[in-house]
N, C-alpha and C positions, 0 to 999 in steps of 0.2 A: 585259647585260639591256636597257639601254637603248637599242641599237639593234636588238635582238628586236623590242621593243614595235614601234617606230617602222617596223619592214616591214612592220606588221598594216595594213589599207589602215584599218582601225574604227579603231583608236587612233591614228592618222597623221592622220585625218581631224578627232578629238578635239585632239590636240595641236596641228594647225592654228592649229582653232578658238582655242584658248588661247592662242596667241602674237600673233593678230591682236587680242586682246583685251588681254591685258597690256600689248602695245604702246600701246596705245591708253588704260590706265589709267599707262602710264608705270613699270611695278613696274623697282625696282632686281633686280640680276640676284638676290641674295641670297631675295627672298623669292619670285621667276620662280621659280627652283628649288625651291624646296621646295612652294611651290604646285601645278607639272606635277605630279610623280613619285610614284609612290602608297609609302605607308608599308611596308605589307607586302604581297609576291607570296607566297599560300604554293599548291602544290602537290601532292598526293596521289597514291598509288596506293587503288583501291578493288575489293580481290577479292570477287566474288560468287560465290555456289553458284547457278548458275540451275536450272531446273527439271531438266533435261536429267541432269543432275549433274556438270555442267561446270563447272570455275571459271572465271572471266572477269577479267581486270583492268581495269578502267574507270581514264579520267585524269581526276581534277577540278580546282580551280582554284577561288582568293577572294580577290579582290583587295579589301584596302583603303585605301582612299583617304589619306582622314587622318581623324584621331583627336582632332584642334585644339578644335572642338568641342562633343564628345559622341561617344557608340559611331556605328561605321557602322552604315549601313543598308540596304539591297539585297536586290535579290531571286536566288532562284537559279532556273537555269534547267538542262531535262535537253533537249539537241539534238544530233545529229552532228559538226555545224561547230563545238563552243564550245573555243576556245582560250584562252589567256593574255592574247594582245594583245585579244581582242573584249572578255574579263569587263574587262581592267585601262582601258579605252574607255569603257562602260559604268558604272564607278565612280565615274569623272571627273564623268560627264555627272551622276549623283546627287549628288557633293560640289557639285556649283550648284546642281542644283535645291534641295537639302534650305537650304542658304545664302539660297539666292532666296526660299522660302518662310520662312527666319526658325526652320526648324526645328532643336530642338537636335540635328543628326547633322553624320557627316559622309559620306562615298558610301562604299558596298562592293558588289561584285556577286559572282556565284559559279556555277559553270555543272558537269556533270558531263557530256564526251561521249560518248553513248549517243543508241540511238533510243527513246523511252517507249512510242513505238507500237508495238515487237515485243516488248515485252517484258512478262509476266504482273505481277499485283497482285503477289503473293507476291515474283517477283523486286525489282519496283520497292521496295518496301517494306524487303528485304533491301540494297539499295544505300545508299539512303536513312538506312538506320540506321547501319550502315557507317560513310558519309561522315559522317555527324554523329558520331562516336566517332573518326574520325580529326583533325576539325577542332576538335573538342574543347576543347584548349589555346586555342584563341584565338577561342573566341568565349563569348558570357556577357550579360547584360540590360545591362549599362553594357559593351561590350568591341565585338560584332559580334551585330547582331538581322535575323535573316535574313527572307524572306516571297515567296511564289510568284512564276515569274515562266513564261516559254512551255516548257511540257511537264512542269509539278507545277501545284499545288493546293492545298485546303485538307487533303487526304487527307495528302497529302507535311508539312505542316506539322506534321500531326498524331504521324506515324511521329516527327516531328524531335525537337518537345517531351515525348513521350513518353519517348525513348532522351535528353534530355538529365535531363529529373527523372529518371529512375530513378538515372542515375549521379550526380544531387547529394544525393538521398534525399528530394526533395519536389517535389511539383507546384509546376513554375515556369514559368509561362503567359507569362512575357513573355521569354522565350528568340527568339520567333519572331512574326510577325503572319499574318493572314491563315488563321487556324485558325477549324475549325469554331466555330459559337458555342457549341455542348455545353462546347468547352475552351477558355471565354472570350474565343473570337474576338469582331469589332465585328461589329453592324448595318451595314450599309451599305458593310463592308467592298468584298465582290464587285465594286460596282456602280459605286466609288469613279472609276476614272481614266475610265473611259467616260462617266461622267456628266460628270467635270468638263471635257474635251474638249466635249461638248456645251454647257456651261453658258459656256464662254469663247466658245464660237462663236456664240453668241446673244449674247453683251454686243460681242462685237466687231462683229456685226450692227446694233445698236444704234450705236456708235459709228460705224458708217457712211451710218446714218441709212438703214438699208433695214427692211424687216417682218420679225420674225420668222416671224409666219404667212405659208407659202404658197412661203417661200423655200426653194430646192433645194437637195441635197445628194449628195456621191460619197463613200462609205465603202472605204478601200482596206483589206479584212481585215474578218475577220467570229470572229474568236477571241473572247476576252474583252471585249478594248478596243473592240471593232472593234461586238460586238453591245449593249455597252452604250450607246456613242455613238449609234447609230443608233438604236437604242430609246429612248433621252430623247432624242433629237432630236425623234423622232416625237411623243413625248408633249409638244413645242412645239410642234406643227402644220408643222413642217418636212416637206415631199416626199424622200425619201432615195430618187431616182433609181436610183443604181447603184450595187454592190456586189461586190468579190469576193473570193476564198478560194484557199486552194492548188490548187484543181483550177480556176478560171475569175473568168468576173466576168456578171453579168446586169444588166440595166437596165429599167426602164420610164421610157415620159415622166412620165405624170401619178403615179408614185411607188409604191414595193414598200411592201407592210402587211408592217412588221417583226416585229408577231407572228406572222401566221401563217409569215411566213419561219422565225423561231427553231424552231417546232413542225414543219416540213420538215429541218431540218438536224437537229433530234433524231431524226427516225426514216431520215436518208437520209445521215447525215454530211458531208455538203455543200450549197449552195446551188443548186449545178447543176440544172437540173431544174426549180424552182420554177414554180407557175402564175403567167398573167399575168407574164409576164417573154420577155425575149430575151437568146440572148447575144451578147457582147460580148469583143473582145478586150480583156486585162485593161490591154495600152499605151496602147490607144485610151481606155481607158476614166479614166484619169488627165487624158486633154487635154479632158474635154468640160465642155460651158457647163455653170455650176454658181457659184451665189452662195458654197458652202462645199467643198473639196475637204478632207476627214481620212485622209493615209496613217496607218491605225494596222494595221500591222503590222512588214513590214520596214524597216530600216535603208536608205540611200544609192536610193530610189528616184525620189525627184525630182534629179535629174542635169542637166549643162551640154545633155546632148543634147535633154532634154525640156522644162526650165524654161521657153524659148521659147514653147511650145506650149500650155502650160498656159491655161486661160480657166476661173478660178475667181476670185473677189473676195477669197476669204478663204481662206488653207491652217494648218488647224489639225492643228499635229503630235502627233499622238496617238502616232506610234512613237517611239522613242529612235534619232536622227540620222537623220531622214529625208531630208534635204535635204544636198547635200553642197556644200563649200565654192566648186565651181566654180559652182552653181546659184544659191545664193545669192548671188554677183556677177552674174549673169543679173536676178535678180529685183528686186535692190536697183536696178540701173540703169532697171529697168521702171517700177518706183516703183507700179504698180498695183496689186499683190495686198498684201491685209493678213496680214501674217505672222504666228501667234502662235506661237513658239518652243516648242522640246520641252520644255525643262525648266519652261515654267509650262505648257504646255499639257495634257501629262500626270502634273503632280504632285499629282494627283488621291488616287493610289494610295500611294503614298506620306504624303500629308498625314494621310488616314483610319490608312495603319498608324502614324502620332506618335500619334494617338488612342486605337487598340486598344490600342499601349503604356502609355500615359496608366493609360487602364480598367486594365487589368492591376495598373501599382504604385499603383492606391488603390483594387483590389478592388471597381472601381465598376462600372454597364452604364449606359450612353447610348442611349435609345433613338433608331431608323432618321433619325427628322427631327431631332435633338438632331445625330447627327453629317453629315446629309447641308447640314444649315444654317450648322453651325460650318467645311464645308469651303469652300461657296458663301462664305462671308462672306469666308476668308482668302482662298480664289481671287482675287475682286477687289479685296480691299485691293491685293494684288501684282501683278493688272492692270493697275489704275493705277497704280502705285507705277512700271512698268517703260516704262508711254507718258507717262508725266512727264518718264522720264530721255533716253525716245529723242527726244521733242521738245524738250525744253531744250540736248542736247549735238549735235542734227540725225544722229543713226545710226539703224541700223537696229534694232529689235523686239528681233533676236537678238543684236545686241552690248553693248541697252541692257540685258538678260533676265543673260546672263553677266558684265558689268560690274559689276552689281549685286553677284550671286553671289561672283565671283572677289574683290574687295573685302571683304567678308564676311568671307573664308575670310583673305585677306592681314593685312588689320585683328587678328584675332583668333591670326594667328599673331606678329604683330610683337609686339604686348600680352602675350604668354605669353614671349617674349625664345626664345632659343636654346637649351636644356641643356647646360653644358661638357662 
């Protein structure tokens, strides 16, 4: 199993990361080990009836991390590509951030491959309930608390919790986050990592001693993450230049009006097209001058081949592993871009669903500025908390960002001792 992971190029990339970082904290091999290796790989089969009257077997996948502590946490996701090595990559990167953020979890991620786009309400909803009745056994409010991630929603939350109370015999809201607010979902949920992506990009604006107003921006991905960041960016008076999506990328100099953009892509399903815009290739569109570049969508897209290239000040990762280890020794040696690492940059979404859980076991509602204030406040407690350690220890953003974390996570396993 352990050298399965390690051919995934995601989780090779994650474990990387981990070893140049442990090295670096010194861990004795004892707690090196237990810290990589995620606690539990479990695996599914998941027959559906699709419409057609075909059964189908779908493969899903939940990795959790550890369990040291508190329940994982993670989102799941419905894509083609989702494997073993990508979910058990993915869980890693959440057992830091949740760590980094001081939150009581610890990482889980969960993926089912399928395409969501061929597939009808009815079938999705029938998978969905499925996979939750298979995974059953091991997950629970203190155990594994799952919540949307690329190709589900609040819709999918909702089928989760619904099929997990029925089988306990009670509504039990905190099974999952990121549920409608009808089913005590949080305020501010939705809008959580893309806001806070923006809100770090502006303090690290700040810290560079440049304007927030007026200063440009490249959004790579226009999904969730991708249109919330760009939309409270805007709502700083930031120019969000250029933009793209699975089908392209468009730009203007003097800046796209993000609303009317979102109101385009609702009635044309993509960006393409948009007025007042030109396109752009989407390689090209990664290298150009820009005070703030935000990959928030894919994984490993800032590369050894392109890091060079880059002329942005600030690259705030809003995707989970955007930057890959070659790149990042490209950039470290550059010394010019200010890097704000994945796992604070995007634990925006995350931080909000400790919240929705919060709500949940004391039956409480938080209103939109109660939680969008209490995430701005943690964000930059751990802002600073992580350009303290990279300037005291002279590293970089992302080893001071995982240092922290993985510490965290090491501290709290040696405290709990070993089980005979």
């Amino acid at each position: 199993m352990r050298q399965e992971l390690l051919q995934n190029p995601v989780f090779h990339m994650a474990a990387a990361q981990f070893d140049r970082v442990a090295d670096f904290l010194d861990l004795n091999d004892e707690l090196r080990e237990r810290c990589k290796w995620p606690k539990r790989l479990i695996s599914v089969t998941v027959p559906v009836k699709l419409d057609s009257g075909e059964v189908k077997v779908f493969f899903a996948h939940r990795v959790q991390h550890h369990l040291t502590r508190g329940p994982v946490k993670g989102g799941l996701r419905y894509h083609p590509a989702v494997d073993l090595g990508e979910v058990a990559a993915l869980a890693m990167w959440m057992n830091w951030k949740c760590a980094l953020m001081d939150l009581p979890y610890g990482g889980g991620k969960g993926g089912i491959a399928c395409d969501p786009r061929s597939m009808s309400s009815g079938e999705l909803e029938r998978m969905t309930r499925r996979f939750t009745m298979e995974i059953l056994p091991f997950i629970g409010p203190e155990i594994d608390v799952m919540a949307p991630d690329m190709g589900t929603n609040e819709q999918t939350m909702a089928w989760m919790v619904d099929t997990y109370s029925t089988h306990q015999g009670y509504f039990a809201p905190s099974i999952v986050t990121g549920k409608p607010l009808t089913l005590q979902g949080s305020a501010g949920r939705t809008q959580a990592t893309g806001h806070g992506v923006a809100f770090l990009a502006s303090s690290a604006l700040h810290k560079q001693n440049l304007p927030v107003e007026g200063a440009t921006a490249v959004v790579q991905g226009f999904g969730n993450v991708g249109s919330y960041t760009a939309s409270t960016m805007a709502s700083y008076g930031i120019k969000v230049c250029g933009i793209s999506d699975v089908n392209g990328a468009i730009w203007n100099d003097n800046g796209l009006n993000i609303y009317q953009l979102k109101e385009h892509v609702a009635k044309t399903g993509s960006i393409i097209g948009f007025k007042d815009s030109e396109a752009i290739a989407p390689d090209e569109l990664l290298c150009q001058p820009c005070d703030i570049l935000a990959p928030a969508a894919l994984d490993r897209v800032i590369t050894g081949e392109n890091a060079g290239k880059l002329r942005c000040k600030i690259l705030a990762e809003g995707a989970n592993g955007p930057t890959t280890p070659e790149a990042d020794a490209i950039l470290d040696a550059r010394g010019d871009i200010f890097v704000i690492p994945d796992i604070l940059c995007n634990a925006g979404g995350v931080t909000v669903s400790y919240f929705e859980w919060v709500q949940n076991l004391q039956r409480f509602q938080w209103t939109e500025r109660e939680v969008l204030s209490k995430l701005e406040t943690m964000l930059q407690k751990t802002f600073e908390k992580v350009l303290a350690f990279a300037t005291k220890h002279g590293v970089s953003q992302r080893v001071a960002a995982q240092s922290i974390a993985i510490k965290t996570v090491a501290d709290a396993k040696a405290q709990r001792g070993l089980f005979p």
